[in-house]
Structures are given as structure tokens and as C-alpha cells.
C-alpha beads as a LAMMPS data file, in Angstrom:
LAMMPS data file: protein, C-alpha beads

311 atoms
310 bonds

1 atom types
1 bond types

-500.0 500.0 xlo xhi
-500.0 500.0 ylo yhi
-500.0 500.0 zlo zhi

Masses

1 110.0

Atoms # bond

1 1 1 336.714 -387.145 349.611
2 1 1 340.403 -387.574 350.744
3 1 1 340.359 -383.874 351.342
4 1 1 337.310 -383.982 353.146
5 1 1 338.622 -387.011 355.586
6 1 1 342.130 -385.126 356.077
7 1 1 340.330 -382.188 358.133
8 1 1 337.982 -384.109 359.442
9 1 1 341.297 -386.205 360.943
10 1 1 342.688 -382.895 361.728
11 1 1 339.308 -381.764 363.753
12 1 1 339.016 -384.737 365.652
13 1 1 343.143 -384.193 366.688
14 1 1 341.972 -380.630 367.907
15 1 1 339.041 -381.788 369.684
16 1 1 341.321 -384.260 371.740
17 1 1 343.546 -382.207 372.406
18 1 1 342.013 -379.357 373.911
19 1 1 339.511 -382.467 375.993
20 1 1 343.349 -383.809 376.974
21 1 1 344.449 -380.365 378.538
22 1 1 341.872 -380.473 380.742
23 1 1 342.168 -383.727 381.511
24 1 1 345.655 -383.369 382.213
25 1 1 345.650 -380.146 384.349
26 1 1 342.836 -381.562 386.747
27 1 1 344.644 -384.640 386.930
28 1 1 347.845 -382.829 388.189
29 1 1 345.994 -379.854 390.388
30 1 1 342.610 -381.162 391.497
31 1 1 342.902 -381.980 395.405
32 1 1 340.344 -384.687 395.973
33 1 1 342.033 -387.927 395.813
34 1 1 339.009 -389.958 393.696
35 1 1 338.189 -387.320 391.732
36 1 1 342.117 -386.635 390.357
37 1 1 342.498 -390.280 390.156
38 1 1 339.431 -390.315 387.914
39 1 1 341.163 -387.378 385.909
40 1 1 344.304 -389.393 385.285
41 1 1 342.856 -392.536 384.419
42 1 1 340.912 -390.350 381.893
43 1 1 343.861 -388.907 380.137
44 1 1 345.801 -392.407 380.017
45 1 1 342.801 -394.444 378.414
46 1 1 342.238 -391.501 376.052
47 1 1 342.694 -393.053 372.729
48 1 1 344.826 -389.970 371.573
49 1 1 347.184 -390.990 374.330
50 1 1 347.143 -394.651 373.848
51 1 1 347.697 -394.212 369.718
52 1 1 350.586 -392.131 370.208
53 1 1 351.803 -393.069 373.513
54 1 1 355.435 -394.326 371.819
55 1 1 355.997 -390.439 370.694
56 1 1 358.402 -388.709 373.050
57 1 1 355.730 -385.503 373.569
58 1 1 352.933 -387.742 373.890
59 1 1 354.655 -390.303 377.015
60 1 1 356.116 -387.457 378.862
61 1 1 353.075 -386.580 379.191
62 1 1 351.521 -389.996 380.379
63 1 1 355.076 -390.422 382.214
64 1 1 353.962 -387.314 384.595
65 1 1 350.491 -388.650 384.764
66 1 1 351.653 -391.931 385.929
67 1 1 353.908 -390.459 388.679
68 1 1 350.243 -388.322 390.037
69 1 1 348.909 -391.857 390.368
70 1 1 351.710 -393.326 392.186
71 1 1 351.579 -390.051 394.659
72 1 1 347.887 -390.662 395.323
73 1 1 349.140 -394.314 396.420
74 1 1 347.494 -395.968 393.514
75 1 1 350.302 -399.390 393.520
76 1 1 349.517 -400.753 390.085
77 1 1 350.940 -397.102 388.975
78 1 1 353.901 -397.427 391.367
79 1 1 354.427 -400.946 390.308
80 1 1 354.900 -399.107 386.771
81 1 1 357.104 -396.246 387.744
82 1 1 359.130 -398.924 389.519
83 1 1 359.860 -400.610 386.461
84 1 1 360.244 -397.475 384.418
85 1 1 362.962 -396.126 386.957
86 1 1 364.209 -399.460 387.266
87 1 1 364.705 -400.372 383.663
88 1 1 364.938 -396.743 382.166
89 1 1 362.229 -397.444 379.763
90 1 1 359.897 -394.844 378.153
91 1 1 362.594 -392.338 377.828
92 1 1 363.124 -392.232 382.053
93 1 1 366.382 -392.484 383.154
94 1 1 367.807 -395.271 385.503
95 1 1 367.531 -394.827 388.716
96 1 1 366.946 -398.333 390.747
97 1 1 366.966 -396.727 394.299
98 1 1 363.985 -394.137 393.188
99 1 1 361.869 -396.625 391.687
100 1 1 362.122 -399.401 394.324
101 1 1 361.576 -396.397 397.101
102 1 1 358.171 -395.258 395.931
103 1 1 357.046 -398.621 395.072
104 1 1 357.950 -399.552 398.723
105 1 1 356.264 -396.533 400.095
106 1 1 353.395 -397.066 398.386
107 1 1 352.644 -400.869 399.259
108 1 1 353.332 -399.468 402.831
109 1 1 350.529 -397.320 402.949
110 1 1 347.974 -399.621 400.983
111 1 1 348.896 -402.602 403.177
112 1 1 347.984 -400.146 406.282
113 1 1 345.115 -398.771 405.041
114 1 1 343.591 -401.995 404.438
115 1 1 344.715 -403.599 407.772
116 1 1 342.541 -400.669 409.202
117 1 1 339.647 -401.974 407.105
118 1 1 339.573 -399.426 404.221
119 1 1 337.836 -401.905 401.273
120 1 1 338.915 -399.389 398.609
121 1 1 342.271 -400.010 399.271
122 1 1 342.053 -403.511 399.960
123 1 1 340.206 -403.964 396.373
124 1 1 343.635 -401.914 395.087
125 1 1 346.053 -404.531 396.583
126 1 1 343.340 -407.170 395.727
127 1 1 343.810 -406.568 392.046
128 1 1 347.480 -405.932 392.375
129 1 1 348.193 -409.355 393.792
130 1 1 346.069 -411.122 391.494
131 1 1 349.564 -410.662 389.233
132 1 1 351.936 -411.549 391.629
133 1 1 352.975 -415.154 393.213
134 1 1 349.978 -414.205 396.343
135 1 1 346.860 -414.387 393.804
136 1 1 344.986 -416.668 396.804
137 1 1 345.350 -413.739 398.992
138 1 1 344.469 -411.245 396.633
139 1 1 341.278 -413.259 395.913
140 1 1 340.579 -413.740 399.711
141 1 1 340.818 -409.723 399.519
142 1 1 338.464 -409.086 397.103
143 1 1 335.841 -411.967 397.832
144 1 1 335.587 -410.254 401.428
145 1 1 335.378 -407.045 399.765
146 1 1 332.274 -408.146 397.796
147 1 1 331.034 -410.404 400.925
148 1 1 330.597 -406.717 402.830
149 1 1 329.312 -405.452 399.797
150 1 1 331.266 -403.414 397.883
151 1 1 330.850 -402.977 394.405
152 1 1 334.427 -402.754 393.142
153 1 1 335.378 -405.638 394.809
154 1 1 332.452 -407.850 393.095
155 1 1 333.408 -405.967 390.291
156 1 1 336.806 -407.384 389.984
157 1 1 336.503 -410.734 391.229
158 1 1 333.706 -410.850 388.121
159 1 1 336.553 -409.383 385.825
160 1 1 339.312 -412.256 388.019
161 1 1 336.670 -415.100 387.100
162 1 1 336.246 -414.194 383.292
163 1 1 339.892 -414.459 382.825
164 1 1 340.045 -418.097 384.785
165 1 1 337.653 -419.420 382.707
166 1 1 339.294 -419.278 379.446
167 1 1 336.461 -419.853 377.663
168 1 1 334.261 -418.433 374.924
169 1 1 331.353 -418.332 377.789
170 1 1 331.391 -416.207 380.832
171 1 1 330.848 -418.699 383.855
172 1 1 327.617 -418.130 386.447
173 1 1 329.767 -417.573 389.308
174 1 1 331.638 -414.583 387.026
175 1 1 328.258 -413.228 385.830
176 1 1 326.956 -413.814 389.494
177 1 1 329.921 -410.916 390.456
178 1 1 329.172 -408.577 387.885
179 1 1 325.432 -408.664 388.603
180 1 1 326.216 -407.949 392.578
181 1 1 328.571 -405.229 391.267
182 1 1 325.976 -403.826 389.230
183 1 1 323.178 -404.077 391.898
184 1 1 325.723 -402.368 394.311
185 1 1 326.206 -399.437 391.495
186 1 1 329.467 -400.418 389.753
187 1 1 328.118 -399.273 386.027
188 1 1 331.556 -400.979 384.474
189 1 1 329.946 -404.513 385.678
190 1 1 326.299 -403.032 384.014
191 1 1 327.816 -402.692 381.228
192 1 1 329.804 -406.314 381.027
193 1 1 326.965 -408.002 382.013
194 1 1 325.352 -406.281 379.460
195 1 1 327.304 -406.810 376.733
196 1 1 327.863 -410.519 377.938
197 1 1 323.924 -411.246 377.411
198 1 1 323.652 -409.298 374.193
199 1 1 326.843 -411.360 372.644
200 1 1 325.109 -414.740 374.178
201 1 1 328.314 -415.074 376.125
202 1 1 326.470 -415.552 379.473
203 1 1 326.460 -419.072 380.186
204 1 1 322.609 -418.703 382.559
205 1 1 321.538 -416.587 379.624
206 1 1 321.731 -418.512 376.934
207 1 1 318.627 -420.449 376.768
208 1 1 316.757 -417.421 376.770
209 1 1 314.803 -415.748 373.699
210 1 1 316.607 -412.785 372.353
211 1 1 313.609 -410.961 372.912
212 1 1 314.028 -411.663 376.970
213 1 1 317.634 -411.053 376.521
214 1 1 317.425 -407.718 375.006
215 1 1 315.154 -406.989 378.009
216 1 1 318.005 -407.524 380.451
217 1 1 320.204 -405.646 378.096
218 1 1 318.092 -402.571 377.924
219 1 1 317.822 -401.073 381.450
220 1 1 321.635 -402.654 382.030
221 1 1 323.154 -400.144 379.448
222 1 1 321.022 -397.116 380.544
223 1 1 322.371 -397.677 384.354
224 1 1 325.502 -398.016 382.511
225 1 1 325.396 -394.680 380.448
226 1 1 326.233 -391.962 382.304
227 1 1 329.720 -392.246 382.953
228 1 1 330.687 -395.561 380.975
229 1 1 331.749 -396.592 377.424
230 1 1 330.262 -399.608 375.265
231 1 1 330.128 -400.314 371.791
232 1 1 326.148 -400.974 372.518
233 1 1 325.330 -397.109 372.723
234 1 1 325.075 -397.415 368.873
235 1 1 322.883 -400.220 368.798
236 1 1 320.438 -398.995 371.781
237 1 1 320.650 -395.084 369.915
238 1 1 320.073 -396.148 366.786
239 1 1 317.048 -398.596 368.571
240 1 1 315.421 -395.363 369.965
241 1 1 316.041 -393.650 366.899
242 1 1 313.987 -396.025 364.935
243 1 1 311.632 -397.156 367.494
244 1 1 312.075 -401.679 367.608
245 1 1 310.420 -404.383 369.261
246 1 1 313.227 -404.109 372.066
247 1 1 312.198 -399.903 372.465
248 1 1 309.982 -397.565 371.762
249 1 1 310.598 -394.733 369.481
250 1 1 312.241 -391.520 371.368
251 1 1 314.094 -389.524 369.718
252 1 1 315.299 -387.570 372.841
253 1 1 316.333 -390.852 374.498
254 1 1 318.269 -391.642 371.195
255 1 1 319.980 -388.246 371.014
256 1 1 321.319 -388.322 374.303
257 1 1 322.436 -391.829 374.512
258 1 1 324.702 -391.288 371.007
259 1 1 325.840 -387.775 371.968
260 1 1 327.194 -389.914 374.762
261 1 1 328.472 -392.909 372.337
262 1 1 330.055 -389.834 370.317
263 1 1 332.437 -388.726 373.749
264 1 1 333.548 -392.165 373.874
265 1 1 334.938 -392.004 370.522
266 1 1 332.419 -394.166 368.248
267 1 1 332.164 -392.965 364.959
268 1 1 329.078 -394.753 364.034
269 1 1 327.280 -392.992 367.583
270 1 1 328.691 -389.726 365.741
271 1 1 326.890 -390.190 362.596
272 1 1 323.793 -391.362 364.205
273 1 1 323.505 -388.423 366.524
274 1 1 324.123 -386.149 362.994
275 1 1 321.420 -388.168 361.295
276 1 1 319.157 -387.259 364.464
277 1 1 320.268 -383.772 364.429
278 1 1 318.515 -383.870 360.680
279 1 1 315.775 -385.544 361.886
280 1 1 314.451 -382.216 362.788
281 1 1 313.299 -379.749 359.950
282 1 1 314.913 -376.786 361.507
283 1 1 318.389 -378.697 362.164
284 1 1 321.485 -376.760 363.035
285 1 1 323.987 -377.237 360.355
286 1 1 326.693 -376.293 361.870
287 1 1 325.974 -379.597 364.747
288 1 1 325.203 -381.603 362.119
289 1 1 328.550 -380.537 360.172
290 1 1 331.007 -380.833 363.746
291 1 1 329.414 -384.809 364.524
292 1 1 329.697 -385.431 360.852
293 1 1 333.772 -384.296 361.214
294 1 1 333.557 -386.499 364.157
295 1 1 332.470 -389.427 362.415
296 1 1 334.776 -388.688 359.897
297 1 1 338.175 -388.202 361.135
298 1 1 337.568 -391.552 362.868
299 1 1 337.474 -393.999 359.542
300 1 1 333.529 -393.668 359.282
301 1 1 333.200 -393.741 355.340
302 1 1 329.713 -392.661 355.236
303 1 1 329.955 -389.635 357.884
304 1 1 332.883 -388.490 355.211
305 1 1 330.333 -388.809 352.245
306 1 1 327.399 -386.966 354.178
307 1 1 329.677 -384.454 355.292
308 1 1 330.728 -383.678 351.402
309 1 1 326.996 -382.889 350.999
310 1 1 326.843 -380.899 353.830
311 1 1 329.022 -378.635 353.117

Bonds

1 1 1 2
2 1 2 3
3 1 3 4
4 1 4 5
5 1 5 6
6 1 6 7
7 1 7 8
8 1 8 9
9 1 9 10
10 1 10 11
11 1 11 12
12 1 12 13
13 1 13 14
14 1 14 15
15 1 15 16
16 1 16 17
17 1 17 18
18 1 18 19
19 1 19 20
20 1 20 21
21 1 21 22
22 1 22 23
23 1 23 24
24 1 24 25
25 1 25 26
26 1 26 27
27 1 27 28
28 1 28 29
29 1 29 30
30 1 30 31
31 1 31 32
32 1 32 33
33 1 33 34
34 1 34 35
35 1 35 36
36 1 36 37
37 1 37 38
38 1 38 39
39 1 39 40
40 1 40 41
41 1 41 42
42 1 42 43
43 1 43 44
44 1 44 45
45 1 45 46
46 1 46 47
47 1 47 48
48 1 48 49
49 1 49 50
50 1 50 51
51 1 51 52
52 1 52 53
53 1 53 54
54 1 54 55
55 1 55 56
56 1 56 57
57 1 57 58
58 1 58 59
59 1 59 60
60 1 60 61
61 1 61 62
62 1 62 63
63 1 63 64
64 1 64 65
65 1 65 66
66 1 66 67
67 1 67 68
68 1 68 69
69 1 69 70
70 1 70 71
71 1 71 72
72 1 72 73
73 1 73 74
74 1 74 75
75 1 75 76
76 1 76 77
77 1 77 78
78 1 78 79
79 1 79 80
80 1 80 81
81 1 81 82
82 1 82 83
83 1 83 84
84 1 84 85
85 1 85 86
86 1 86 87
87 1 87 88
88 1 88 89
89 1 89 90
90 1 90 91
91 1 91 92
92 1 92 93
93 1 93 94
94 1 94 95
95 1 95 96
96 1 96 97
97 1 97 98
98 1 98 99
99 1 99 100
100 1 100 101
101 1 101 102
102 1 102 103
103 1 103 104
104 1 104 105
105 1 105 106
106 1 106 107
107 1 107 108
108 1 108 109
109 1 109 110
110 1 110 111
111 1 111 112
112 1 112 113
113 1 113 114
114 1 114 115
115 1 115 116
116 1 116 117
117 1 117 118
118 1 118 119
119 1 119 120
120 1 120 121
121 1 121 122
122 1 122 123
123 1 123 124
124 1 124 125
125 1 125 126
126 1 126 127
127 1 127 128
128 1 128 129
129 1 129 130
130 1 130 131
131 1 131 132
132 1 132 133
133 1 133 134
134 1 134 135
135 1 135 136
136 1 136 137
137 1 137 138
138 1 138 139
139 1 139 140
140 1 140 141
141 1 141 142
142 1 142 143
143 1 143 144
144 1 144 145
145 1 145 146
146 1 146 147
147 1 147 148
148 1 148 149
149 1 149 150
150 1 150 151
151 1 151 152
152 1 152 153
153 1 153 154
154 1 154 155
155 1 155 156
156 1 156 157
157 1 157 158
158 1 158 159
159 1 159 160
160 1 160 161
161 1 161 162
162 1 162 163
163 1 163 164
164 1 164 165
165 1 165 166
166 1 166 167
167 1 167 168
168 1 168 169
169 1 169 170
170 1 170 171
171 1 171 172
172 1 172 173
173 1 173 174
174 1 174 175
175 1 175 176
176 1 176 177
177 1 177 178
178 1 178 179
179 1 179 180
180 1 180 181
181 1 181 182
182 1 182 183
183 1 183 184
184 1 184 185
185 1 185 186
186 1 186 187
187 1 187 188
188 1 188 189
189 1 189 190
190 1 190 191
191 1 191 192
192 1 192 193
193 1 193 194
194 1 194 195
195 1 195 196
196 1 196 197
197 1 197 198
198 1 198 199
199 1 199 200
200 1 200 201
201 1 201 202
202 1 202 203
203 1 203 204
204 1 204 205
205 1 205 206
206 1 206 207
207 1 207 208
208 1 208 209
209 1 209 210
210 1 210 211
211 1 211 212
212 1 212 213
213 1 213 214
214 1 214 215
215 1 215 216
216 1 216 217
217 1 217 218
218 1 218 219
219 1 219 220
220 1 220 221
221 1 221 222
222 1 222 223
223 1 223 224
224 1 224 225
225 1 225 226
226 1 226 227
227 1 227 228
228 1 228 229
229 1 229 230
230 1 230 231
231 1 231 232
232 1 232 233
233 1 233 234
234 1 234 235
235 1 235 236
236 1 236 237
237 1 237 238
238 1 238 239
239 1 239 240
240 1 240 241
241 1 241 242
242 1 242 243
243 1 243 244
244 1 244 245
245 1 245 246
246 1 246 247
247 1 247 248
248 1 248 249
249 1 249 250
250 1 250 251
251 1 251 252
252 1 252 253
253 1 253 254
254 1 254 255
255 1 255 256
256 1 256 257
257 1 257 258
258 1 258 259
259 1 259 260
260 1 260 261
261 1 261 262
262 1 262 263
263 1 263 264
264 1 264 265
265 1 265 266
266 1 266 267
267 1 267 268
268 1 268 269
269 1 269 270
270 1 270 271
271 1 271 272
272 1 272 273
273 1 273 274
274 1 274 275
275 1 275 276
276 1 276 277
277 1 277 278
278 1 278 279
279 1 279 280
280 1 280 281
281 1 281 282
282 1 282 283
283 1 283 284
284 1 284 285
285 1 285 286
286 1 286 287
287 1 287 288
288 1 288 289
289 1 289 290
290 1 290 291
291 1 291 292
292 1 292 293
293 1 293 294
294 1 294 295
295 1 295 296
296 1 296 297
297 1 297 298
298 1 298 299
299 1 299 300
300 1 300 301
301 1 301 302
302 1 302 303
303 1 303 304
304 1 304 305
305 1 305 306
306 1 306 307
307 1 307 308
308 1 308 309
309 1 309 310
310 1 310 311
């Protein structure tokens, strides 16, 4: 069994990898601003990236990624490089005068770019002065975002709102932002909202049944799926798998939505997806074998077992 989970460990390493390379090199060559940003914030949330991020080859790596950002004028980024050059952390050397000039440049362009009326931007300074000694005008920034409806600026004052309510209980005005968000097309904010109402969290939710709930949750998470991560793509693939009183039965619907859980690194949507794959009497093997090795290099104690018997 220890054998077994070893390769399986080693596997899932390879598989990250190569998926970081590519990452990476679009990050640092693609030309489209949105779509390279995308790239890089990719390869930082990786989890490969963010397990060994301390490791000299690993936050070079980041450290270059980072620096993209801050060219594209993203400012949270340049904030970071700023304190990197600043402070000489993460093996960067000092250099006060470089760090303060790009942070500088940057908040130059973002502050001019919004004063011309671009919402993206002013969402981007929004969220960056939520953290500084202006949060009321980085608020004001992102509530007018939202009131001219844009999604990412609902979308954050939903996420600004969670945090001020310290509580256990997501607050109607917060949910009220997400559900805007969502209705605009921000998936993130589907998939908080959809998570909040599954976990009873949602304050105007909670008197419902959890039959009603699980009706909001449903069509929230498959807006959500294409292009967003939540522990929940287990639940609902393993619901379509099975067929509930929540979904029917589809085993198409159920194979796509873990293959999807799978990418975002969830060993139990990697073992469902295998246990689909052998749903069918002519499985592939070899499929079944490479989401079982999935499963397993990530912990998953009963992907490791099936995969002993698979091979």
C-alpha cells in the first residue's frame, strides 16, 4: 500500500508540473492583458506552488510571476513586490528605490484609469484600499461599481461584508452582493452563495427546508462549474451519480462535473469520476488507473486501495 501511495504521490507531482509549465509560460508570453492575468493567478493558487512556495526553485518561480502581475498594473501584486524589494524577503535582494518606483507607477496608472471611468480598475483599487487607512473610499468604489452593475464589484463588496460581519452567519446585505454578482455572471459569488445555503450559513436561508435549499444550491453550482472550484462538485457528482431527491440520475452530468472536481485537486471528485469510469462494462483501465493515482497521491485512502486492485 505504501508503495502504491509513493507513485501515486510521485504521478500527481508530474501531472502538476507539466499543468504548471504551461501555466507559467502563458502567464509570462500571452499578450492579452485578462487572459495572462488569468494565467498567473493560475500558477500562484496552484496548490503545488502554494505547498512549496518556501523552496528557493519553487518562489523564484512565483517571484517572476508576481513581477508579470505588477507589469500588467495589477497593485495588490505591486503592493507585494514593493515589500519584497523593500524588505528583501523571499530570497529578493534590497532594493528600496525599485520597489517603491513600481508600486508608485502602478497606483498612477490605476488611479487614472479609474478617474476615466474604467470599473475594472476601480474594483482593483477598490479592493486594494479596503486594507489601507481609506477603506470608506474603497467601499464608495466598489458600491458604485456594483450600483452600475458590475459583477466584480458586487462580488467583492459581498466578499468586504462577510468579513465585517464576524459572524458564523453570512448577513442579507452580504448574500444580497453575491446574488447580484452572480446574476451579473461572477461564478466565484455562484459558488459562495452556494456553498453559504448548503452550509445553512445564509442568514434569509435558513428557515427554509433543505429540500428548497438544495434547490437553490443546484443550478448555483452548475453556473458555477465551468471555470470555478468548490468542495460541492463531490457532493452534486456523486448526487448525479446516484440519482437523489435533490437530482436525477445522469451519469454524463456526474462524469463531467467530477472530471471537473478532479482539475481542482479533490481527491474524493477523483475517485468518484474512477468509480464512474467502472460504471461502464467496457471501462478503460488505463482512465480508471490515472484518476485512481489521482485520488491517491492526494491522501485519498480508498483510491490507494482500489488502485492496488486495479493493477
Amino acid at each position: 500500500m505504501e508503495q502504491t501511495r509513493e507513485n501515486s504521490v510521485k504521478f500527481l507531482f508530474e501531472a502538476w508540473r507539466r499543468e504548471l509549465s504551461n501555466l507559467e509560460s502563458s502567464c509570462l508570453k500571452e499578450q492579452d492583458v485578462k487572459k495572462a492575468t488569468n494565467y498567473c493567478n493560475q500558477f500562484l493558487q496552484h496548490p503545488f506552488v502554494l505547498s512549496l512556495f518556501q523552496k528557493s526553485r519553487t518562489s523564484k518561480r512565483a517571484n517572476n510571476v508576481v513581477e508579470r502581475l505588477c507589469e500588467l498594473n495589477n497593485l495588490s501584486s505591486c503592493a507585494m513586490m514593493k515589500e519584497m524589494y523593500v524588505k528583501g524577503l523571499a530570497g529578493i535582494e534590497k532594493n528600496r528605490e525599485k520597489g517603491n518606483k513600481m508600486f508608485s507607477k502602478c497606483l498612477d496608472f490605476v488611479t487614472k484609469e479609474c478617474e476615466k471611468g474604467d470599473l475594472e480598475i476601480c474594483n482593483q483599487l477598490g479592493e486594494f484600499l479596503l486594507m489601507t487607512e481609506e477603506e470608506d473610499a474603497g467601499i464608495e468604489l466598489l458600491q458604485k461599481s456594483c450600483d452600475n452593475q458590475n459583477a466584480e464589484g458586487c462580488y467583492y463588496m459581498g466578499l468586504y461584508l462577510t468579513g465585517k460581519d464576524n459572524e458564523d452567519t453570512i448577513s442579507s446585505s452580504a448574500i444580497n452582493h453575491f446574488q447580484k454578482a452572480c446574476d451579473l455572471g461572477s461564478n466565484p459569488a455562484c459558488t459562495i452563495l452556494a456553498e453559504a445555503i448548503y452550509e445553512g450559513h445564509s442568514k434569509q436561508h435558513g428557515k427554509l427546508s433543505e429540500l428548497d435549499r438544495m434547490k437553490k444550491v443546484v443550478p448555483l453550482l452548475e453556473k458555477a462549474l465551468p471555470d470555478t472550484c468548490s468542495p460541492l462538485f463531490e457532493w452534486l457528482a456523486d448526487s448525479y451519480f446516484k440519482g437523489t431527491k435533490f437530482v436525477p440520475k445522469d451519469i454524463n452530468r456526474a462524469k463531467e462535473i467530477s472530471a471537473r472536481g478532479c482539475s481542482c485537486n479533490m481527491p474524493e471528485a477523483c475517485f468518484i469520476h474512477a468509480n464512474i469510469l467502472r460504471s461502464s462494462p467496457d471501462y478503460d483501465k488505463t482512465e480508471v488507473k490515472r484518476y485512481l493515482r489521482l485520488a491517491c497521491g492526494m491522501g485519498h485512502k480508498s483510491g490507494c486501495r482500489e488502485l492496488l486492485l486495479e493493477l
